[in-house]
N, C-alpha and C positions, 0 to 999 in steps of 0.2 A: 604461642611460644615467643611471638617478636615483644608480643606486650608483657606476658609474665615477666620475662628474663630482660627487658630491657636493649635488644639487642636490635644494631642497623643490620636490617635486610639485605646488604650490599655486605658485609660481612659473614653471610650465609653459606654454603657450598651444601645445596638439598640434590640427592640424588633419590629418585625416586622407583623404583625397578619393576619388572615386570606387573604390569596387572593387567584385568581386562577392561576394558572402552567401553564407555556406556553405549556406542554405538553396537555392541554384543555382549552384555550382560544385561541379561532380563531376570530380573528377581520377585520374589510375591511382594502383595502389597500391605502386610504386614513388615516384612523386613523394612521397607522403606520408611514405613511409620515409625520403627523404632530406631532409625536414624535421623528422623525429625524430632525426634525426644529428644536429643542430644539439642542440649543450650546454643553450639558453636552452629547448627543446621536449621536453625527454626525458622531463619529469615533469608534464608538461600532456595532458589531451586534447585534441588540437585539431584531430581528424573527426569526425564520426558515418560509421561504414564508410566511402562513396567521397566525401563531402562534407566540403572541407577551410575550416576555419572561419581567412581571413585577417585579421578584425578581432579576434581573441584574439591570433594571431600576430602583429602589428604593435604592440597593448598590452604584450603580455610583451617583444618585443624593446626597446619605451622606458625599459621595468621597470616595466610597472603589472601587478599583477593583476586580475584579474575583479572582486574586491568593490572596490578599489582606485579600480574606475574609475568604479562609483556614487557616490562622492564629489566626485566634479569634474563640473564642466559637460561636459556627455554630449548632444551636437545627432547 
């Protein structure tokens, strides 16, 4: 999103709302494959083995990385 649309990250207000923590979401490991299919996940970790980490996955799909998003207001 930050690169599509051209937009400062600091210009952003992402709310991001209930899900579940990869610390308690265990998923098969098919599903997890077909979210390494996806272009924006190929070169992320984003399980520990069956636990699929969705609040990394919803930052990279906005276009933030990991260090990216200790920058910004993080509730």
């Amino acid at each position: 999103m930050i690169k599509d649309y051209n937009i400062n990250p600091k210009d952003l207000n992402v709310y991001i709302g209930p899900h579940n923590r990869s610390c308690c979401y265990e998923v098969s490991e098919e599903l997890i494959e077909k979210f390494k299919e996806v272009d924006i996940y190929k070169n992320i970790n984003i399980n520990q083995g069956r636990y699929l980490d969705l609040e990394k996955c919803i930052f990279y799909s906005i276009g933030f990385n990991r260090s990216e998003k200790r920058k910004y207001k993080y509730n």
